[in-house]
C-alpha positions in Angstrom: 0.0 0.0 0.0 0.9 3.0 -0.8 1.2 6.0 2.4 1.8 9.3 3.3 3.1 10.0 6.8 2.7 13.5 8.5 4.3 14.7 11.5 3.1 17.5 13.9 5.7 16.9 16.8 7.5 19.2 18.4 10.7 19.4 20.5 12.8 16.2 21.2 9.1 14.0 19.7 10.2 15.5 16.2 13.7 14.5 16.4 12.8 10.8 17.7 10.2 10.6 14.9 12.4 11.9 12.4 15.3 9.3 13.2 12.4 6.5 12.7 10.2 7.7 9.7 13.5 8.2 7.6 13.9 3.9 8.2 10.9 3.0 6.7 10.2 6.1 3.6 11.1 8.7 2.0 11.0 12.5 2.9 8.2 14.9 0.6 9.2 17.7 2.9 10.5 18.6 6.8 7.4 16.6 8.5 5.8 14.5 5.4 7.2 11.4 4.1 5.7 8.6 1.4 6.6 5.2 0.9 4.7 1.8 -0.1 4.8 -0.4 2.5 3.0 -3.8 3.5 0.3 -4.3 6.4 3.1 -5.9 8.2 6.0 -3.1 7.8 3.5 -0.7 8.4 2.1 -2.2 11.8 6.2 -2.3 13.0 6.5 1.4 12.4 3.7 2.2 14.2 4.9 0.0 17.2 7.9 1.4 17.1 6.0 4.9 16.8 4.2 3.9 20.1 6.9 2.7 21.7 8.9 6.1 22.1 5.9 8.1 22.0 5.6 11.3 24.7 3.9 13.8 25.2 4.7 16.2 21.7 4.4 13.0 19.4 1.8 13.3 17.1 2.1 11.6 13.4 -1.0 11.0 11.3 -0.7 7.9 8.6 -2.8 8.4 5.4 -3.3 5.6 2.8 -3.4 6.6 -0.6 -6.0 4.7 -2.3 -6.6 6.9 -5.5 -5.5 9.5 -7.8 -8.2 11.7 -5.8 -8.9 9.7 -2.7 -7.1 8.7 0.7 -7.9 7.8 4.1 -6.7 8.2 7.4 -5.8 4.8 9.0 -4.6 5.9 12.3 -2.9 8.6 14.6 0.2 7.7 16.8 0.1 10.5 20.3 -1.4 13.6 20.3 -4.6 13.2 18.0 -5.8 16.7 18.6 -3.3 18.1 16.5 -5.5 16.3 13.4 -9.1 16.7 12.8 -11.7 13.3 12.5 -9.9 13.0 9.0 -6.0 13.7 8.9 -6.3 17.5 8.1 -4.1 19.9 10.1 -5.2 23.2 11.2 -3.7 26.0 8.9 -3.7 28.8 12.3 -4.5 27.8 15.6 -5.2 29.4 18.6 -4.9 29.1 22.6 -7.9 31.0 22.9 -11.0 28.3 23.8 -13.2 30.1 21.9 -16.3 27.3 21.6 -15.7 26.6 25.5 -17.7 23.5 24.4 -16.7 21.3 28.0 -18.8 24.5 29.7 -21.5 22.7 28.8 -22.8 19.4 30.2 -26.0 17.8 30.9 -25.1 17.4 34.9 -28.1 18.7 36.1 -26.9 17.4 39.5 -23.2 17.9 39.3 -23.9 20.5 42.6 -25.9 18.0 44.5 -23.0 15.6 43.9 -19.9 18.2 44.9 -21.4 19.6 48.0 -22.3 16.3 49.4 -18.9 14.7 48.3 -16.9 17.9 49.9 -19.4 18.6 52.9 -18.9 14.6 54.5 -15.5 14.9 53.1 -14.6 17.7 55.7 -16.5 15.5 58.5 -15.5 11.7 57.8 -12.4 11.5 59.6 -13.2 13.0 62.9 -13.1 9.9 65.1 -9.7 9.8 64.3 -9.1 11.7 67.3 -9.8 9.6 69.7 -7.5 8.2 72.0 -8.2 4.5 70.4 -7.0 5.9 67.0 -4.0 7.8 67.8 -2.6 4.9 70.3 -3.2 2.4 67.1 -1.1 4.9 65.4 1.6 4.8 68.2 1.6 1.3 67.7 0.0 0.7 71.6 -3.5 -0.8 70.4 -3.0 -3.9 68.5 -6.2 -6.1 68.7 -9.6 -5.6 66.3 -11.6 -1.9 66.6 -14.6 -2.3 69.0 -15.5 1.0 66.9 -14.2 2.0 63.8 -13.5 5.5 63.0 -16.1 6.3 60.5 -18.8 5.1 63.2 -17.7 7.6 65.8 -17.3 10.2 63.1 -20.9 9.7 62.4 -21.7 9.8 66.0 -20.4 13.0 66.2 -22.1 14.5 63.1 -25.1 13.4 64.3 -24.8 15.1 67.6 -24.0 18.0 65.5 -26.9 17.9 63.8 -29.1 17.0 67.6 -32.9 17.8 66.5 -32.4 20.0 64.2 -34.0 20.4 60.6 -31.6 20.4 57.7 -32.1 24.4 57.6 -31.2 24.5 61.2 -28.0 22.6 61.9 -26.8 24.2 58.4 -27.2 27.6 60.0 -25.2 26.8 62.5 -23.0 25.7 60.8 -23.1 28.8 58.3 -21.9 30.7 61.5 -17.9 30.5 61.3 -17.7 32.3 64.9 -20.3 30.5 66.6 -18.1 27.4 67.6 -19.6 25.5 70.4 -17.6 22.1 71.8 -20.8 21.1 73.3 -22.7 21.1 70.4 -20.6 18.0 69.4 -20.0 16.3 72.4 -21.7 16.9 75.5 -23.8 14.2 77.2 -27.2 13.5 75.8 -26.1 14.6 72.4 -22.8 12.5 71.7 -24.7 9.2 71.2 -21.5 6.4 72.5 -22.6 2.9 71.6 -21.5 0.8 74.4 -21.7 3.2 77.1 -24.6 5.6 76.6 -26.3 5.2 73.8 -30.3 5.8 73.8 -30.6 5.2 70.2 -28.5 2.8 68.6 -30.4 3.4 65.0 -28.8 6.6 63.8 -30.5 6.8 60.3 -34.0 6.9 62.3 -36.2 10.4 61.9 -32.8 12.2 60.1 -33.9 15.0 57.8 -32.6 14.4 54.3 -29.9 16.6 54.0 -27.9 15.1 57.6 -29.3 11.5 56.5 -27.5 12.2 53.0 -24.3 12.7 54.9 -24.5 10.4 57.2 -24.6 7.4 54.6 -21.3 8.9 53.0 -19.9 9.5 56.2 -20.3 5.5 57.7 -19.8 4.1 54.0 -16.5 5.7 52.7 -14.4 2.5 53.8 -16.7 -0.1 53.6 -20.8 -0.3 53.1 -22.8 -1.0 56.3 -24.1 -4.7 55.7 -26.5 -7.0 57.8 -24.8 -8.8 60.8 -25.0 -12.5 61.0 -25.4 -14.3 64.7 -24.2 -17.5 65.7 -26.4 -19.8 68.0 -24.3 -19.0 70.6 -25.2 -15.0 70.2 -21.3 -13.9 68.2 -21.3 -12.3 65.2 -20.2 -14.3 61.9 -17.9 -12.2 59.5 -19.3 -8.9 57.7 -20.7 -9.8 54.7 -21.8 -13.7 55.2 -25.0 -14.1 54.0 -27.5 -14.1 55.8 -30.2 -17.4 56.1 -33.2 -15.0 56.8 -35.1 -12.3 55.2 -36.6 -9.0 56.8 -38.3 -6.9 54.7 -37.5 -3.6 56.1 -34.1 -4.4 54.6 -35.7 -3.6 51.1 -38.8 -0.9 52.4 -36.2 1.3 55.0 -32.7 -1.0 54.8 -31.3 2.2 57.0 -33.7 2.0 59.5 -32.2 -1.0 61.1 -28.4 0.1 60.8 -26.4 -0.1 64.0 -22.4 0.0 64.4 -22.7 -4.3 64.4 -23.6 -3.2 60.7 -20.1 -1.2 60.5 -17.7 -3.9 62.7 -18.6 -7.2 64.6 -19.7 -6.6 67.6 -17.6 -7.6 70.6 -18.1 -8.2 74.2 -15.8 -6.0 76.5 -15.5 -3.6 79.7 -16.4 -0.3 80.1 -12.8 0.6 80.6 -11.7 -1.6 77.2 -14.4 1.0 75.1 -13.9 4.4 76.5 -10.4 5.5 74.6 -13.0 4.9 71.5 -15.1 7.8 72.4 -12.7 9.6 74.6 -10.4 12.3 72.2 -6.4 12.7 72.3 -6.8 16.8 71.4 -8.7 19.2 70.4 -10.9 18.4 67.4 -10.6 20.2 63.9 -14.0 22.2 64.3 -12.0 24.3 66.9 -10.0 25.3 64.0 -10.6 28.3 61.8 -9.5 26.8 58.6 -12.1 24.3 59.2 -14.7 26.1 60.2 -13.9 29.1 57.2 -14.6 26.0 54.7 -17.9 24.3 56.7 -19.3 27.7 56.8 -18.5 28.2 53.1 -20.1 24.7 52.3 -22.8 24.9 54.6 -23.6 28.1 53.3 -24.0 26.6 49.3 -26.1 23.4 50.4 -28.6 26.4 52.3 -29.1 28.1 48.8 -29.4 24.5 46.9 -31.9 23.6 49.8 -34.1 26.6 48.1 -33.6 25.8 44.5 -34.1 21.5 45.5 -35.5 20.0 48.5 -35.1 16.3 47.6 -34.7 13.4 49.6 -30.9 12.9 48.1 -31.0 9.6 49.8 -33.5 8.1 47.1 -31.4 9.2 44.3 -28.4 6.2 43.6 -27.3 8.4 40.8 -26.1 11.5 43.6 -25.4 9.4 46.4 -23.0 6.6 44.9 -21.3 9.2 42.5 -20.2 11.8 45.6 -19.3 8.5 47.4 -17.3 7.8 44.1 -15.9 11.2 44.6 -15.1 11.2 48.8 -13.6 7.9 48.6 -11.4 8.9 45.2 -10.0 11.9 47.1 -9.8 9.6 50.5 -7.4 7.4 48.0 -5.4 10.1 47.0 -5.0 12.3 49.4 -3.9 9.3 52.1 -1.3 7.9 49.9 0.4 11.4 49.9 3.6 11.3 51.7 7.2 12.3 52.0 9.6 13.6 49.5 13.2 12.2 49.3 14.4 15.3 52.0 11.4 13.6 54.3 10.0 16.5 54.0 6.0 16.6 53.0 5.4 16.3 49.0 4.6 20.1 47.3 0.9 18.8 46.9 0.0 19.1 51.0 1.7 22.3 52.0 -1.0 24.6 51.7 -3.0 22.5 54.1 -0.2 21.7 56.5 -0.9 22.5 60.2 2.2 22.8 62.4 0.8 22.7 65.7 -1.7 19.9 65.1 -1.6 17.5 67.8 -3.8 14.7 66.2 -2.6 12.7 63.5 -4.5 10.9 60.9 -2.0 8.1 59.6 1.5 7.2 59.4 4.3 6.7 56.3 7.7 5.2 56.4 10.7 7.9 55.7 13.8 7.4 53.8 15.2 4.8 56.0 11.9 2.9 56.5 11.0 3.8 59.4 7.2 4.4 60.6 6.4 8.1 61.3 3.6 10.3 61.7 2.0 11.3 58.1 -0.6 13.9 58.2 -2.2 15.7 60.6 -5.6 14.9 61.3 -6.7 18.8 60.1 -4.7 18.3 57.4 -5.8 15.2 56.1 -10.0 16.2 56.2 -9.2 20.0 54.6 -6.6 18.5 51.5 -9.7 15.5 51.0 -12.2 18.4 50.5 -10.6 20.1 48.8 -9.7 17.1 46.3 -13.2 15.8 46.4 -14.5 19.1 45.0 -11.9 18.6 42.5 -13.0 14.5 41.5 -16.5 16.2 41.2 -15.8 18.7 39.5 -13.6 16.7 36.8 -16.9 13.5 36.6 -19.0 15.6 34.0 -16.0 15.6 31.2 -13.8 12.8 31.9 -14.6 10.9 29.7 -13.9 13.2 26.4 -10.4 12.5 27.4 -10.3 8.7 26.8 -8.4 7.6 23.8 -12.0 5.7 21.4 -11.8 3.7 18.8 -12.6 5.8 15.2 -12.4 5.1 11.3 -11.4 1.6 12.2 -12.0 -0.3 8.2 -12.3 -3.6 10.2 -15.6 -2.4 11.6 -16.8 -0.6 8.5 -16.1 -3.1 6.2 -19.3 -4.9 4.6 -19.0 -8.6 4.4 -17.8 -10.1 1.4 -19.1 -13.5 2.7 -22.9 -14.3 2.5 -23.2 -16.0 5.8 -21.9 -12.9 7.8 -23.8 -10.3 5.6 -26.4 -10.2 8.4 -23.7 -8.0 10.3 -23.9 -5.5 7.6 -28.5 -5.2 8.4 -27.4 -5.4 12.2 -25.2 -2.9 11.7 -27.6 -0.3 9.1 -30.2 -1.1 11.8 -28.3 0.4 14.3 -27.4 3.2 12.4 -30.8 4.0 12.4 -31.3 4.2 16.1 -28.0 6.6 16.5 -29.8 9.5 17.6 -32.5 7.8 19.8 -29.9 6.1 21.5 -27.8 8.8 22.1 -30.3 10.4 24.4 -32.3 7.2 25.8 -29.8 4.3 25.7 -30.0 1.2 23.8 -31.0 -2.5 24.7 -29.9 -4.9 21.8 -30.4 -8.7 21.7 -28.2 -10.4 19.8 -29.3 -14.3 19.6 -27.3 -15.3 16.7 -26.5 -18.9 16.3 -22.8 -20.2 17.4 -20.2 -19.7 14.1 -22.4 -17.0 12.7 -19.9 -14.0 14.1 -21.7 -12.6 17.3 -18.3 -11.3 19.0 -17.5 -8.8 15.3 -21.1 -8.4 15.1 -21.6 -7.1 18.6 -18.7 -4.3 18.2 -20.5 -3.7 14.6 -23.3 -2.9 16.4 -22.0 -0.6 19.1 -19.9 1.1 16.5 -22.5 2.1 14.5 -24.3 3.1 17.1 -21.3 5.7 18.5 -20.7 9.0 17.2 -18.8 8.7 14.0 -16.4 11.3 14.4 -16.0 10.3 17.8 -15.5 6.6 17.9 -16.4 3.9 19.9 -15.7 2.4 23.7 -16.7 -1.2 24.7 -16.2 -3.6 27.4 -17.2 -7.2 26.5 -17.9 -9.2 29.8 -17.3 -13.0 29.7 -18.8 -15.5 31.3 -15.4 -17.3 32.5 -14.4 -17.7 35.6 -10.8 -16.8 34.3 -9.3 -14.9 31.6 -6.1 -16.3 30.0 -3.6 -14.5 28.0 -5.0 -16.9 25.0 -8.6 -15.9 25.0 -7.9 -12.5 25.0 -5.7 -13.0 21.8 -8.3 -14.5 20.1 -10.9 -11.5 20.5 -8.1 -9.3 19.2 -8.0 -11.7 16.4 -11.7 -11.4 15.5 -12.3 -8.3 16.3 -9.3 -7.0 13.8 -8.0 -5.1 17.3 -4.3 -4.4 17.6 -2.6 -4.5 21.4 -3.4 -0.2 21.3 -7.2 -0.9 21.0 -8.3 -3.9 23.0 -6.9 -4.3 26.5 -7.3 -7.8 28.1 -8.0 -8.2 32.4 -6.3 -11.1 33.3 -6.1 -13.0 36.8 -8.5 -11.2 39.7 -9.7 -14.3 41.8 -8.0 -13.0 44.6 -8.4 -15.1 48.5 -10.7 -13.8 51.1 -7.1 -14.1 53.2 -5.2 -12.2 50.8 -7.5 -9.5 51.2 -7.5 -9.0 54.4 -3.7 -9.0 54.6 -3.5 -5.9 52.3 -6.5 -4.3 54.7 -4.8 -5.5 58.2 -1.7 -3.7 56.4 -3.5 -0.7 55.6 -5.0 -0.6 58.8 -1.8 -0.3 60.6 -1.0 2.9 59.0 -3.9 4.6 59.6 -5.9 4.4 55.8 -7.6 2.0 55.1 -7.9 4.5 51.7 -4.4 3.8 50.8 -5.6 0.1 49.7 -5.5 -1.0 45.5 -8.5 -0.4 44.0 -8.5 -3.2 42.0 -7.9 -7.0 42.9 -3.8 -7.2 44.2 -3.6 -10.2 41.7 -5.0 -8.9 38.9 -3.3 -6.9 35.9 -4.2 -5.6 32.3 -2.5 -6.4 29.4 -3.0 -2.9 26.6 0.1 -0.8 24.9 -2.0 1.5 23.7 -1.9 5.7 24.9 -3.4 6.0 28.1 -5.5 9.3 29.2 -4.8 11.8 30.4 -7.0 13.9 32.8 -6.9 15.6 36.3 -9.2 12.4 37.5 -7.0 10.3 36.5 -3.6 11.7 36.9 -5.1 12.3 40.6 -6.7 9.3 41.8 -5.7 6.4 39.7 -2.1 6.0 40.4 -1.8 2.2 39.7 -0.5 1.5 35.7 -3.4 -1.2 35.5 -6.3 1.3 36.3 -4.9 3.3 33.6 -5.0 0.9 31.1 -8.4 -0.1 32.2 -9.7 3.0 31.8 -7.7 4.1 28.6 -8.3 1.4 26.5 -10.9 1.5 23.8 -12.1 -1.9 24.1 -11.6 -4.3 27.1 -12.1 -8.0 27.5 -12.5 -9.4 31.1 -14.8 -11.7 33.1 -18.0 -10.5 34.3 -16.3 -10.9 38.2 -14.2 -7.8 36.7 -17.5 -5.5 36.4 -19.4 -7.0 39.0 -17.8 -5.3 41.8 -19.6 -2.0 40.3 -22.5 -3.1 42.3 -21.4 -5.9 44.7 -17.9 -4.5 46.1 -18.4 -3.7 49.7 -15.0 -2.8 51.0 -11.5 -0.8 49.5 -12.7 1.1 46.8 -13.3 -2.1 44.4 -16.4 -0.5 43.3 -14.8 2.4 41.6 -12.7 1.5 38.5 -15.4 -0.7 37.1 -18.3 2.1 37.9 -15.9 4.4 35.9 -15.4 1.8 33.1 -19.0 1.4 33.0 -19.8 5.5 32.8 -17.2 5.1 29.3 -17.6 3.1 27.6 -20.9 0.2 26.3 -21.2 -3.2 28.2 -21.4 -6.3 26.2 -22.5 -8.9 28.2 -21.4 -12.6 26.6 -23.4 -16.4 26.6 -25.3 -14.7 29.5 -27.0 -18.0 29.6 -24.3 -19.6 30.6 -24.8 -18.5 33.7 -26.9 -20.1 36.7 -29.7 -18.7 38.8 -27.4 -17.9 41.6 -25.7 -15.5 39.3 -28.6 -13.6 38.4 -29.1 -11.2 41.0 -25.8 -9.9 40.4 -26.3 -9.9 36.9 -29.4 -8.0 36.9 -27.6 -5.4 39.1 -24.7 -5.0 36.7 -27.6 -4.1 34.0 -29.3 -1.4 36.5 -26.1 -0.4 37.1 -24.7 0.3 33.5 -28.4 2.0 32.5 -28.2 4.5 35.4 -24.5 5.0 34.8 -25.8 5.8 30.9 -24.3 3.1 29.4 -25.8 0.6 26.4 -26.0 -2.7 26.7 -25.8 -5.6 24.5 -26.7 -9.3 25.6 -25.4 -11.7 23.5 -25.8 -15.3 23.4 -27.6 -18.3 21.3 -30.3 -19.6 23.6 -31.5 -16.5 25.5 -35.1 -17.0 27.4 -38.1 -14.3 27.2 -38.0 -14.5 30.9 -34.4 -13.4 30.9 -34.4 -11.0 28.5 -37.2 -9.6 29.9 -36.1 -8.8 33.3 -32.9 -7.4 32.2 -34.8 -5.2 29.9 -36.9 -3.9 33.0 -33.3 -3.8 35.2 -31.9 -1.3 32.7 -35.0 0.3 31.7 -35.3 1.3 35.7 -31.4 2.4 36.0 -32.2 4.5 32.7 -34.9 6.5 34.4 -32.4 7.2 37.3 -30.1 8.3 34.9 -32.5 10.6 33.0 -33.6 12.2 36.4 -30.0 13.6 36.3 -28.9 13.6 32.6 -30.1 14.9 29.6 -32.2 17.6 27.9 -35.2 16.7 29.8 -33.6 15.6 32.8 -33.6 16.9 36.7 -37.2 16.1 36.4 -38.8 13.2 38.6 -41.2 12.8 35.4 -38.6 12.3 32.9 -40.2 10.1 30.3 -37.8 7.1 29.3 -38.1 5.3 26.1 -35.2 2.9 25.5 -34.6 1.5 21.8 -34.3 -2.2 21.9 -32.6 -3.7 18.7 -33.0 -7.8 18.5 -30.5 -9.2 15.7 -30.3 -12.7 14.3 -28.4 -14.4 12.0 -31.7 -16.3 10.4 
């Protein structure tokens, strides 16, 4: 084939791009060079283009198909320097002039900030007490009676006393009108195990507190039901439990109690007080703190006026700011010390000097344990950050590399068997504009050897914008995913190692988790824990994104990749944690996979009935996260399909209460295409 080559690098990119086009053709000019060259030649020079790629690379490859025709095959770094079709700019600007990422269709994106920032500034307070800081000094070894987050709560809700939302918040408005007693005199600082009235918290709350609350007890690990022996102990968080009580569906935080947060434990009077008793003087005696609660409080007053909704009903809000808190919990804890031991340049403008109370440790230069961040520190730098997640949620995703003008996907079939692809794929054409706004739900029941797995990504690519390109995850139904599967769907879907990333491994031990949480623990964070499966690791070599979300928060390579890559293939157990993860952040990668990028869910009757709860959830999940689904498999009930048509159908009205031209509105009308596509 015959190619012309253009370079818009700059710096040291030009000379390394240079130094490898001039190996493989001939220079038409200072950045253009021609040469024919075969498929093969062609895909080594882009590896090696890939390989040395930084951050000024940017060469587009055109092929050369006519005296008056060409087309761009791909784009090696920065493809903002080319539009949709190869053509370079003739002036440019630094001006934003369109200011197009001003716009969004958040219509809760304020909701989500304030509540993410406002429990942000509150969820670390029971790290003050004299429990905390002598686990810290390495005095307490043995289990929590009471985590952190559960006196933290505690203390928010004594805050908060009998208030209305509109009361406690004008309190709270008022920087100067500090009161200790407010938080913890008797009768109001509720201490479970010594004298506690109420040990139901979430009982007669008013929405906003009760909104709080949840993110407040929940930004480490999700309350869940506790599980009694015969003998009267308490099984393991998250067993299952052998009964049912319907008020766990009707009002499931009615009945929450700390045995919800951490087993509960027999012991003395004397063994629980240092839990509820405080090393120092707490951070709302600070100025700092109370300048930014005021600030806050003072914001969620005026969107009181404009929206007095229970925020507790809406999953989109509530699991997006705890997205958010526990992003910025991640980040901000696994800031340390610099090679001088001194604090890294991203803390100083919280520091506090005189702090007394400390909210985890770090090891220095010679691997020692010392004391990490103060405890003011720590809660002002993780509001601050989780204003920034929020903020950064609404346009994230413009940033990830897509998959555009690929010819394998546009190709029609030459072979009369497959040529069904091409009517699956003109069908779907057809639905791009309704789908763009409500969704999609597409069946695909073609028979085995027909060419589901290329006809699925037809599909989604068609449905895409063109000039924008395509994201997909295809969820397998195997337990594990080897290195050879995931060749093979690069294979068929005409993917190189840049476009399709494979999740391999992930069946982590119950044991092995709790070694990296007991080690966590010991420092302080239990935020400072992967957020994906220890065992696990993605296999792409493609560009990954980048984007003040990302660059913040996701500081492990195989996030990254996962997030970055066009098209991924893992096993279902890799996107079921979006709804079933209960501890360490596991939740969050696949929830932001899922917010990118379209689900493809494969052989989903393969599965058993056990499976299908989880299943169903995953479905809700990726329609109130916006995402379009495709189920794709031979033998597929009505039953089946049915139900996960009403599971995403439900999770797209959440979503349109949000998002979209109509959306805010409790009304929102949803009507999802469907698509059902068969080889016959």
């Amino acid at each position: 084939m015959n190619v012309l080559l253009v370079s818009q690098c700059s710096k040291n990119a030009l000379k390394e791009t240079r130094r490898i086009l001039d190996q493989f053709a001939e220079r038409r000019g200072g950045r253009t060079w021609q040469t024919s060259i075969t498929q093969a030649g062609l895909d080594t020079l882009r590896k090696l283009l890939r390989k040395t790629a930084r951050k000024n690379t940017a060469v587009a490859c055109h092929w050369i198909r006519g005296h008056d025709h060409s087309e761009l095959m791909w784009v090696v770094g920065d493809a903002s320097q080319f539009n949709t079709r190869g053509a370079t700019p003739t002036n440019t600007t630094r001006r934003n002039i369109l200011r197009t990422e001003d716009e969004n269709d958040w219509h809760t994106a304020e909701d989500i900030r304030l509540l993410a920032q406002m429990a942000a500034l509150l969820h670390d307070l029971g790290k003050g007490s004299v429990a905390f800081q002598d686990r810290l000094d390495g005095k307490l070894k043995e289990k929590n009676l009471y985590r952190h987050e559960w006196v933290s709560l505690r203390l928010f809700l004594a805050f908060v006393g009998l208030d209305d939302d509109e009361g406690w918040l004008q309190r709270l408005a008022d920087r100067d009108g500090f009161n200790e007693r407010e938080w913890i005199a008797s009768g109001r600082y509720q201490r479970d195990g010594l004298d506690a009235d109420n040990k139901y918290p979430f009982r007669d709350l008013p929405p906003l507190a009760a909104a709080i609350a949840w993110l407040i007890v929940s930004h480490h690990r999700l309350p869940v039901v506790p599980v009694k022996n015969a003998d009267g102990t308490q099984e393991r968080l998250g067993k299952r439990s052998q009964s049912h009580n319907s008020l766990w569906l009707e009002k499931p935080l009615s009945l929450v109690a700390h045995d919800w947060n951490e087993i509960r434990q027999s012991a003395e009077r004397a063994q629980i007080k240092p839990y509820w008793q405080f090393a120092g003087s707490l951070p709302m005696s600070e100025p700092k703190w109370r300048e930014i609660a005021a600030r806050l409080a003072r914001h969620l007053l005026a969107l009181r006026q404009r929206r007095n909704d229970e925020w507790l009903s809406n999953p989109y809000v509530m699991h997006l700011a705890r997205l958010s808190l526990m992003l910025a919990d991640h980040y901000y804890s696994g800031l340390g010390l610099d090679k001088e031991d001194k604090p890294v340049w991203e803390r100083k403008r919280f520091l506090d000097s005189e702090a007394s109370l400390m909210a985890n440790t770090t090891r220095d230069r010679h691997g020692s344990t010392v004391a990490n961040q103060s405890l003011n520190e720590h809660l002002l730098g993780v509001t601050h950050t989780a204003g920034l997640m929020a903020h950064a949620l609404p346009g994230f995703e413009r940033y990830l590399p897509r998959l555009a003008n690929h010819r394998g996907l546009r190709k029609r079939s030459k072979v009369d068997r497959f040529r069904w692809q091409d009517k699956a794929a003109d069908a779907a054409t057809a639905l791009r504009e309704s789908a763009r706004e409500n969704g999609a739900f597409i069946v695909n029941m073609a028979s085995t050897g027909c060419g589901k797995t290329l006809a699925n990504a037809r599909i989604l690519y068609a449905l895409a914008d063109p000039q924008q390109g395509m994201r997909a995850t295809y969820a397998l139904g195997l337990r594990t995913l080897t290195l050879q599967t995931g060749r093979s769907y690069r294979t068929d879907l005409h993917l190189g190692d840049d476009e399709l990333a494979v999740q391999v491994g992930g069946s982590a031990s119950r044991s092995l988790f709790e070694f990296y949480e007991a080690q966590a623990e010991a420092h302080g964070s239990a935020s400072v824990q992967n957020l994906i499966e220890e065992d696990s690791y993605v296999l792409y070599e493609g560009v990954t994104a980048d984007h003040p979300l990302l660059s913040r928060a996701m500081r492990d390579s195989n996030i990254h990749k996962l997030l970055s890559a066009p098209i991924l293939a893992c096993t279902v157990d890799h996107m079921v944690p979006a709804t079933e993860s209960l501890r360490a952040g596991r939740q969050i990668a696949p929830m932001l996979r899922l917010m990118s990028s379209d689900l493809i869910l494969d052989e989903l009757d393969d599965y058993d009935l056990n499976d299908l709860p989880a299943l169903t959830r995953l479905v809700h999940w990726a329609g109130m996260l916006g995402t379009r689904v495709v189920l794709s498999s031979a033998t597929l009930p009505p039953s089946l399909v049915t139900g996960m048509y009403q599971a995403y159908r439900a999770g797209r009205q959440q979503y349109r209460q949000n998002r979209g031209r109509d959306g805010g509105r409790t009304d929102a009308m949803v009507e999802v295409p469907c698509l059902f596509v068969n080889a016959d």
